[in-house]
DRENLUMTI-328644 format. One record per residue (C-alpha): residue number from 1; y, z, x. Coordinates in nm, 4 decimals, decimal comma, always signed. Each point is the difference from the previous one (the first is absolute). Last residue first. Layout:
(NUM; (Y; Z; X))
...
END
This chain:
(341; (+7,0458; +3,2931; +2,8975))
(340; (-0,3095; -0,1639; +0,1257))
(339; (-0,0593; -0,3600; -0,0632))
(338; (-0,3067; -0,1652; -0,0576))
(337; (-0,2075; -0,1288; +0,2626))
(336; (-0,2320; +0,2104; +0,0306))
(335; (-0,1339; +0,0081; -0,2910))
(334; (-0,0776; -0,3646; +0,0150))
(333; (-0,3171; -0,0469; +0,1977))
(332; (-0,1511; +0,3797; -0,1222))
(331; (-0,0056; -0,0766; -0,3593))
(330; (-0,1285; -0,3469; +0,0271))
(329; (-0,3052; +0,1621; +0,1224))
(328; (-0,0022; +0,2646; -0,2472))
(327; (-0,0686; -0,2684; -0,2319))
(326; (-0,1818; -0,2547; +0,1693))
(325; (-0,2817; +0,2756; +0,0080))
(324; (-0,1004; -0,1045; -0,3625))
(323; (+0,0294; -0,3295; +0,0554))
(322; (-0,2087; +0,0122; +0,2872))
(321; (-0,3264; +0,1740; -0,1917))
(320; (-0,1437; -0,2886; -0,1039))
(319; (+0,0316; -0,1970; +0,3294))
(318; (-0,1252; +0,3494; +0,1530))
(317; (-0,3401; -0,0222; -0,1735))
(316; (-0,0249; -0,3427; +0,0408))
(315; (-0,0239; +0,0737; +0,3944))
(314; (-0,2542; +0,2732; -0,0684))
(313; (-0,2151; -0,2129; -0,1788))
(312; (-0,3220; +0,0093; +0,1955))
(311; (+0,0559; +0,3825; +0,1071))
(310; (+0,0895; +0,0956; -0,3534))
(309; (-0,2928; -0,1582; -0,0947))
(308; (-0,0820; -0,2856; -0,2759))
(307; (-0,2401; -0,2622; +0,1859))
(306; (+0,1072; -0,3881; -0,0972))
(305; (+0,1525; -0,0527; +0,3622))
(304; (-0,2204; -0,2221; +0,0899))
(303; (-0,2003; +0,1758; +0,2535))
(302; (-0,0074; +0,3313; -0,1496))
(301; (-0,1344; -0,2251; -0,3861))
(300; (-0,2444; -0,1053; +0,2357))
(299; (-0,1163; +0,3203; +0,1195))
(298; (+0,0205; +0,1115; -0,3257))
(297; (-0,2345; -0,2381; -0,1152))
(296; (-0,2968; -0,0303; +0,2734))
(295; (+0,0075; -0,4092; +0,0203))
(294; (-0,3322; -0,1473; -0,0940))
(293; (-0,1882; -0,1999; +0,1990))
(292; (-0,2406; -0,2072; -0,0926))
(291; (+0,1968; -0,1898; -0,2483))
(290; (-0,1235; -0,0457; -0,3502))
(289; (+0,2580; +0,2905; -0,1437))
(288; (-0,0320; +0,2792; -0,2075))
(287; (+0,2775; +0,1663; -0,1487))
(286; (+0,1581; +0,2904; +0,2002))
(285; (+0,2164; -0,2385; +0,1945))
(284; (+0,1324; -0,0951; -0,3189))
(283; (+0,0788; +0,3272; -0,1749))
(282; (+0,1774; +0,1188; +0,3243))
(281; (+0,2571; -0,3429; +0,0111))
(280; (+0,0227; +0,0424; -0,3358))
(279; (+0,0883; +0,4080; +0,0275))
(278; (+0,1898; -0,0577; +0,2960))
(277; (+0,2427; -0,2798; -0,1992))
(276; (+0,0882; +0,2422; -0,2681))
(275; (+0,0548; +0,3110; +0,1650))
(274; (+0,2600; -0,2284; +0,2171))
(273; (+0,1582; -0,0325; -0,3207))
(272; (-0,0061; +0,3258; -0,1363))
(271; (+0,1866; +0,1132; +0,3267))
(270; (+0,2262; -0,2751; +0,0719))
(269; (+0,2150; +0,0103; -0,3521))
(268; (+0,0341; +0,3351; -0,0869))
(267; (+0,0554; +0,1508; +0,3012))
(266; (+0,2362; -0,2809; +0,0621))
(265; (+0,1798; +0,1314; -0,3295))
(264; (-0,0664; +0,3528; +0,1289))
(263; (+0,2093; -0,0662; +0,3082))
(262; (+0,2732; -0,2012; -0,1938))
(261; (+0,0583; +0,3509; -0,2164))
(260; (+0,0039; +0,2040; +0,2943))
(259; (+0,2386; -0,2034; +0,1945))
(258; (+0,2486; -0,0593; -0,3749))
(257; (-0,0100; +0,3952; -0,0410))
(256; (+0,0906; +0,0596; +0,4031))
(255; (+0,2683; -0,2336; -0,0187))
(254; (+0,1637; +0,1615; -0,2674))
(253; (-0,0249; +0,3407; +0,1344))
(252; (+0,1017; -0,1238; +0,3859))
(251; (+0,3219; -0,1803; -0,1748))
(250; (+0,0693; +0,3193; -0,1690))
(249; (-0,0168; +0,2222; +0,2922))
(248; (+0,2347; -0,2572; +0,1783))
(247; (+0,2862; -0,0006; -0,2397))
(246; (-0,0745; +0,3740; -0,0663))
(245; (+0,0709; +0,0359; +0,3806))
(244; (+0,2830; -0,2059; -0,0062))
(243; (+0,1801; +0,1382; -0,2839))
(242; (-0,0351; +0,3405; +0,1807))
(241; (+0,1615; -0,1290; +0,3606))
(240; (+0,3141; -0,1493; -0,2405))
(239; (+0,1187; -0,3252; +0,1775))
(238; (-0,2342; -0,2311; -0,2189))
(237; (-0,0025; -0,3032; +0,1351))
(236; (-0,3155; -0,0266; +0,2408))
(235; (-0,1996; +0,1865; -0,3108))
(234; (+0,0710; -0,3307; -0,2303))
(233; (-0,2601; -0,1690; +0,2828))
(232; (-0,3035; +0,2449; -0,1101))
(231; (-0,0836; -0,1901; -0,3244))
(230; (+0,0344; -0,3450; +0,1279))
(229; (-0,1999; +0,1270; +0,3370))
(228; (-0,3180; +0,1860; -0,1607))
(227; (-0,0172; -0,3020; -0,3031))
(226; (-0,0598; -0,2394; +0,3518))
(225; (-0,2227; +0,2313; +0,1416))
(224; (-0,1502; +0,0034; -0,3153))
(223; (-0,0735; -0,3889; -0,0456))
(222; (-0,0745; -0,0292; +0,3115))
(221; (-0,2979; +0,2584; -0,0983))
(220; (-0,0797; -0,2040; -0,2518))
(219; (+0,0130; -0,3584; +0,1618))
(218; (-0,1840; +0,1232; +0,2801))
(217; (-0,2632; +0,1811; -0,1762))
(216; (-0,0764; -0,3429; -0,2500))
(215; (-0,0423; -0,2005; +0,2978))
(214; (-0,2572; +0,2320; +0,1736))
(213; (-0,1770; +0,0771; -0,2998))
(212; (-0,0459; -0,4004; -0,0673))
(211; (-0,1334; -0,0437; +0,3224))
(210; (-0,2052; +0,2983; -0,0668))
(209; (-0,1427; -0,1916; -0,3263))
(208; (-0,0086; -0,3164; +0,1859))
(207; (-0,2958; +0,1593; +0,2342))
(206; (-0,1894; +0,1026; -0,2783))
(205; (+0,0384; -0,3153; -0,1788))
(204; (-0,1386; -0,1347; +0,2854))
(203; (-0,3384; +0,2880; +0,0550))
(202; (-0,0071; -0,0567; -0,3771))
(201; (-0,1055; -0,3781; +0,0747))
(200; (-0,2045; +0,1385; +0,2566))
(199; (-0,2118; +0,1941; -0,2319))
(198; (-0,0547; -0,2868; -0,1904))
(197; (+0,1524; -0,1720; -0,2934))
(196; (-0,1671; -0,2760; -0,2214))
(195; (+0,1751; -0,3386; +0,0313))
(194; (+0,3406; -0,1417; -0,0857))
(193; (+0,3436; +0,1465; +0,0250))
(192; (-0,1297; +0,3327; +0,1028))
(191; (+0,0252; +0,3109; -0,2947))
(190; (+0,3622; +0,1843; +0,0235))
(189; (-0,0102; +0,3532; +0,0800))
(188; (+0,2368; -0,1385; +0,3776))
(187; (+0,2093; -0,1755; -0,3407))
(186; (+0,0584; +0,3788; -0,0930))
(185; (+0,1804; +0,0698; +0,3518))
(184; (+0,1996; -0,3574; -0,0062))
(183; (+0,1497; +0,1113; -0,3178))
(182; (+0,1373; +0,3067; +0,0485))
(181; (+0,1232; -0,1289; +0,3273))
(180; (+0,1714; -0,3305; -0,2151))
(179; (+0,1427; +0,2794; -0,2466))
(178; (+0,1520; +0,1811; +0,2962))
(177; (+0,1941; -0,2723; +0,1345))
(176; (+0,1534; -0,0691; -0,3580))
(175; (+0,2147; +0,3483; -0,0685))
(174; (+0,0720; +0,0904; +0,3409))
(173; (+0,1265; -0,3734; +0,0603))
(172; (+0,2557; +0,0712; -0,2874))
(171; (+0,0704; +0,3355; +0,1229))
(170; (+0,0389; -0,1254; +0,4069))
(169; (+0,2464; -0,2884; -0,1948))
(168; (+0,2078; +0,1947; -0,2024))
(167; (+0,0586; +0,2691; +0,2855))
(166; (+0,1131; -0,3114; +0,2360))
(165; (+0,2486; -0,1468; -0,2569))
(164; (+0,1326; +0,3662; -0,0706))
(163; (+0,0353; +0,0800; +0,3131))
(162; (+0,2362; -0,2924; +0,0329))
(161; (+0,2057; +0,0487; -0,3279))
(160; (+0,0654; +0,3350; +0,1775))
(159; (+0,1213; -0,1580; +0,3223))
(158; (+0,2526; -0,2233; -0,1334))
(157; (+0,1141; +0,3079; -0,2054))
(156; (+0,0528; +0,1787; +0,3337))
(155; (-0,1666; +0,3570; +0,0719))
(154; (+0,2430; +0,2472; +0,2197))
(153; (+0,2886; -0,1784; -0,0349))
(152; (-0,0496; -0,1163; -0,3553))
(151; (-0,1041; +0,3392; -0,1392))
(150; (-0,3110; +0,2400; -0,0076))
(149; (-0,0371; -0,0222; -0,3009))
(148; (-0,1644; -0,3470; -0,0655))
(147; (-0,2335; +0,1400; +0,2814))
(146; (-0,1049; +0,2801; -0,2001))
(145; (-0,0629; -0,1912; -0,3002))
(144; (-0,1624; -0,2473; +0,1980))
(143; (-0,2867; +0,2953; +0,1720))
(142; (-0,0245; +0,1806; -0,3516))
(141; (-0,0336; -0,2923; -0,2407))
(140; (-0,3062; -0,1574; +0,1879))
(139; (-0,2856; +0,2830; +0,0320))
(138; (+0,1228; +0,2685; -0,2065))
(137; (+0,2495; -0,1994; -0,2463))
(136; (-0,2314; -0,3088; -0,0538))
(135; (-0,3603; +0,1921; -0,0076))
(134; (+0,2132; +0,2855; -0,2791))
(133; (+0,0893; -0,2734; -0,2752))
(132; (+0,3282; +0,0663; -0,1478))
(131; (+0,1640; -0,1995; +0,2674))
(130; (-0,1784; -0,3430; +0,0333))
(129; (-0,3155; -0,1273; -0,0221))
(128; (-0,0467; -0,3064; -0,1226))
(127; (-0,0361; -0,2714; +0,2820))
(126; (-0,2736; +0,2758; +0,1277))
(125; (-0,2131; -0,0130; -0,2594))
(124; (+0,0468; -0,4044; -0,0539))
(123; (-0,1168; -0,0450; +0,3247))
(122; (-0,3055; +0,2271; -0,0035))
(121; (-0,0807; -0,2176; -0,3266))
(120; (+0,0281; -0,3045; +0,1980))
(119; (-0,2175; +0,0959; +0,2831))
(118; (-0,2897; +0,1451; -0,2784))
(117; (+0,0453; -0,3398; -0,1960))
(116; (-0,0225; -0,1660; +0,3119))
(115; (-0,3007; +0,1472; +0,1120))
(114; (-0,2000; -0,0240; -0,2966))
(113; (+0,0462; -0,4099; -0,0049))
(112; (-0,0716; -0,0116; +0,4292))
(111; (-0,3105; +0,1765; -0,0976))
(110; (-0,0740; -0,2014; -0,3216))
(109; (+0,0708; -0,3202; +0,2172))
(108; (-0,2231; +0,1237; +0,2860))
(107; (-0,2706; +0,0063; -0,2473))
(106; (+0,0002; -0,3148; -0,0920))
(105; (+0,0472; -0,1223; +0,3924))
(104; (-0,2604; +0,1314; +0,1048))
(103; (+0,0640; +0,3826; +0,1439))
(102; (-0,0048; +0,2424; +0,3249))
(101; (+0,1388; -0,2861; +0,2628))
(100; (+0,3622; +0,0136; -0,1980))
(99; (+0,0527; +0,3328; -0,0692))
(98; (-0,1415; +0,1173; +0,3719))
(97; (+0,3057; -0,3436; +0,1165))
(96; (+0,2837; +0,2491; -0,2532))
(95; (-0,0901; +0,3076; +0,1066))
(94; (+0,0660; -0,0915; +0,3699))
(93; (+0,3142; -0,2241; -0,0867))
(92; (+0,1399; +0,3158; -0,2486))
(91; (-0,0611; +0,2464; +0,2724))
(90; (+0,1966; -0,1905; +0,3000))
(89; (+0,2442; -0,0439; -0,2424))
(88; (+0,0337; +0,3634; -0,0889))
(87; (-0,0262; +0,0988; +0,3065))
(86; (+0,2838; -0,1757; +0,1118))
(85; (+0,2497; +0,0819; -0,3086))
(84; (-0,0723; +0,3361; +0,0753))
(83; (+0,0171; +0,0308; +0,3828))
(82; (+0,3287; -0,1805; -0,0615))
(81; (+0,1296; +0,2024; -0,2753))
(80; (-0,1128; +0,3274; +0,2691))
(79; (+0,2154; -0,1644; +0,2249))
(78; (+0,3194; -0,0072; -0,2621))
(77; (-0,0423; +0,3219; -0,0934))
(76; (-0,0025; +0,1298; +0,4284))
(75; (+0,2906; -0,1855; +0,0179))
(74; (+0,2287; +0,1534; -0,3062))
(73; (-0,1180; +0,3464; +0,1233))
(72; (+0,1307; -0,0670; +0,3490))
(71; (+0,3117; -0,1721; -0,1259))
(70; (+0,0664; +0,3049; -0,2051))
(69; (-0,0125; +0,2184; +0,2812))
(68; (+0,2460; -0,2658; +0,1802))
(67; (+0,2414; +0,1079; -0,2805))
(66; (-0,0556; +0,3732; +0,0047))
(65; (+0,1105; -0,0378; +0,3557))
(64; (+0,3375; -0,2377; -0,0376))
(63; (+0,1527; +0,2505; -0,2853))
(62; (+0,2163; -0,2800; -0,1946))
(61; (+0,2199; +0,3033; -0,1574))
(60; (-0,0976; +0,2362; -0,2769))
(59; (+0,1979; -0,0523; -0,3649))
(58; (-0,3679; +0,0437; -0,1693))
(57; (-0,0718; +0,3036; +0,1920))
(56; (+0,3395; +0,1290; -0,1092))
(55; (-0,0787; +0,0019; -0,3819))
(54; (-0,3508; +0,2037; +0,0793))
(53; (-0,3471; -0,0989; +0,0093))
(52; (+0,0707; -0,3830; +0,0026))
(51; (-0,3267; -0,1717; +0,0872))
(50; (-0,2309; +0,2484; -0,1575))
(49; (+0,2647; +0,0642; -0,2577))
(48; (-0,0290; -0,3628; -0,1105))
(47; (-0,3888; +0,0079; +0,0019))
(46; (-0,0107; +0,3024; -0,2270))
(45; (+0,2291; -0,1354; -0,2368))
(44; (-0,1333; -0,3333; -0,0273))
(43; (-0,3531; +0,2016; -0,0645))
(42; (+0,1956; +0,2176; -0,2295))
(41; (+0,1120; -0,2860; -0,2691))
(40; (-0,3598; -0,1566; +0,0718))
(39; (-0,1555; +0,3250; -0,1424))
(38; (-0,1844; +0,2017; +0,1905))
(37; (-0,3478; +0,1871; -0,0446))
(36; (-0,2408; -0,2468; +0,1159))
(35; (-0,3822; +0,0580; -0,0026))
(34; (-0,0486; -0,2697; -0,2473))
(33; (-0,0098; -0,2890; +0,2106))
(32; (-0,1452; +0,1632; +0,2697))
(31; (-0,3801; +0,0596; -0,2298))
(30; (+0,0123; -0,3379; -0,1623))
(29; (+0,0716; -0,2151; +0,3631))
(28; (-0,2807; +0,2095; +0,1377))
(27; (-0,2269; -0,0751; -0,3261))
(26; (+0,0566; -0,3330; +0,0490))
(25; (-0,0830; -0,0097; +0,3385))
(24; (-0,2841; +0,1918; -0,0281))
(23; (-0,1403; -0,2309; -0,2947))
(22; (+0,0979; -0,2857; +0,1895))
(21; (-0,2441; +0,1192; +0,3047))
(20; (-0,2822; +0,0676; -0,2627))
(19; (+0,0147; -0,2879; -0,1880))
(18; (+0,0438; -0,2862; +0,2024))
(17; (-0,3900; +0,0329; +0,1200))
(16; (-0,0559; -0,1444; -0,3240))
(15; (+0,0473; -0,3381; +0,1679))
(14; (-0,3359; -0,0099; +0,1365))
(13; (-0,1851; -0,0096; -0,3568))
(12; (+0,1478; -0,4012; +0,0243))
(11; (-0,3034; -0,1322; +0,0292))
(10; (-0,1891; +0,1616; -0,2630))
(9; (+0,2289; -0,1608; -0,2164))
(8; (-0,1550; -0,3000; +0,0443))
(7; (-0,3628; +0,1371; -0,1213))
(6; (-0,2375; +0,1038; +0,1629))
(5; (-0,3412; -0,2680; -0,0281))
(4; (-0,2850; +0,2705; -0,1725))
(3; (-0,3054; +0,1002; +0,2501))
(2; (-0,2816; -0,2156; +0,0072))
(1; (-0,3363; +0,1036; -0,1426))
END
């Protein structure tokens, strides 16, 4: 008796590996949207007395030092917009080719279909935020509103409409580069274009699987360094000592949420997937084969990387866990540098 034909959708069971890490995400977005406690009337306040505690501190003279400390700040932004925008192209190419050699060309439409919807709804999320939504005012709102303040001499208008080209694009690239790693991991769950798969086809998709890992770590914790700098450069013009250390403490609290939040997403994501492939890869070595000599399974699975170990893994290991320490990294880079007194 022959076993039943699956059926087409059986071939596209990978792609409910979206859920989990969207799930997170969405319930991380959920969870800091609602934890605000001030109204937009008071945030403008707040960032207006941050820049101008007292009537005198906003009739100050050009002060040359607190200038260059600005510069500083300004700098280190702008280089962690160009480790950004470069790891996220380097990502979306990689993701992008594993996409492309994981499907027929069907399938690759549905894929390339589900991603755009996914890239243009991440679009349209961010195109509408705006004040009375907490994501805008804590992560965006903050840093510009406090640089609008800050006054002509010290922050240009020629310069604002700047940052806000270069923010605009690092979100808008935030928002599709991650789909196309999303994707590229579930295609690596994907069956093979044409033939039965063996335990060295998961060996491959094994192998892509980190590569995709690797890609998708970069771009996150880039991604954080470069939230770490935007929220931290408002401390470099605040002349009050206390405003800078809440300026900073903040930035570190946000940070830290969005690290731990893009660790368990990749937790989310690599884990049950690599699961996955070692348990095909183990289920067919187990199964009897013609050959005279049979390959001792884990010993195999050691060999091609298909063995789940802390030892075997560790470098994946600390891929997932970068974002998380990108945080207090980014910390310790720009303190420093902010003004004192």
């Amino acid at each position: 008796m022959t076993s039943p034909a699956p059926s087409p959708a059986s071939d596209y069971r990978f792609l409910l590996l979206i859920i989990p890490p969207v799930f997170i995400l969405l319930l991380a977005i959920g969870l800091f949207e609602f934890s605000s406690n001030i109204t937009v009337n008071n945030f403008h306040s707040l960032t207006n007395w941050l820049m101008h505690p007292t009537l005198e501190a906003s009739e100050q003279p050009f002060n040359a030092t607190h200038f260059l400390v600005e510069v500083k700040s300004r700098y280190i932004w702008l280089t962690t917009v160009v480790l950004a925008l470069v790891a996220g192209i380097y990502a979306f190419i990689l993701c992008a080719m594993i996409i492309y050699q994981c499907h027929p060309r069907p399938r690759l439409l549905v894929v390339t279909a589900i991603g755009m919807v996914f890239a243009l709804s991440g679009v349209v999320f961010i195109w509408e935020l705006d004040e009375t939504h907490t994501l805008y005012r804590a992560v965006f709102g903050f840093s510009y509103d406090n640089l609008s303040q800050a006054g002509p001499q010290r922050i240009s208008e020629h310069l604002l409409r700047y940052v806000m080209v270069v923010v605009s694009v690092v979100n808008v690239q935030s928002m599709i580069v991650p789909v196309v790693a999303l994707l590229a991991a579930c295609s690596t769950l994907a069956p093979p274009i044409s033939g039965q798969p063996d335990p060295k086809f998961y060996a491959s998709q094994m192998k892509r699987l980190k590569e995709v890992l690797t890609a998708a770590s970069a771009i996150l914790v880039s991604g954080i360094l470069h939230m770490g700098a935007w929220l931290r450069w408002p401390a470099a013009l605040v002349a009050d000592k206390a405003g800078q250390e809440a300026v900073l403490g903040t930035a570190l609290a946000i940070t830290l949420f969005w690290g731990v939040t893009f660790t368990l997403m990749l937790v989310a994501t690599y884990l049950p997937a690599a699961l996955l492939l070692a348990r095909r890869a183990e289920a067919l070595l187990l199964e009897p084969s013609p050959t005279a000599t049979e390959p001792e399974p884990d010993q195999w699975l050691k060999d091609h990387g298909l063995f789940l170990s802390l030892q075997d893994h560790f470098p994946q290991f600390g891929l997932i866990l970068a974002p998380l320490l990108a945080s207090p990294l980014s910390s310790l880079l720009v303190a420093p540098l902010t003004p004192t007194g």
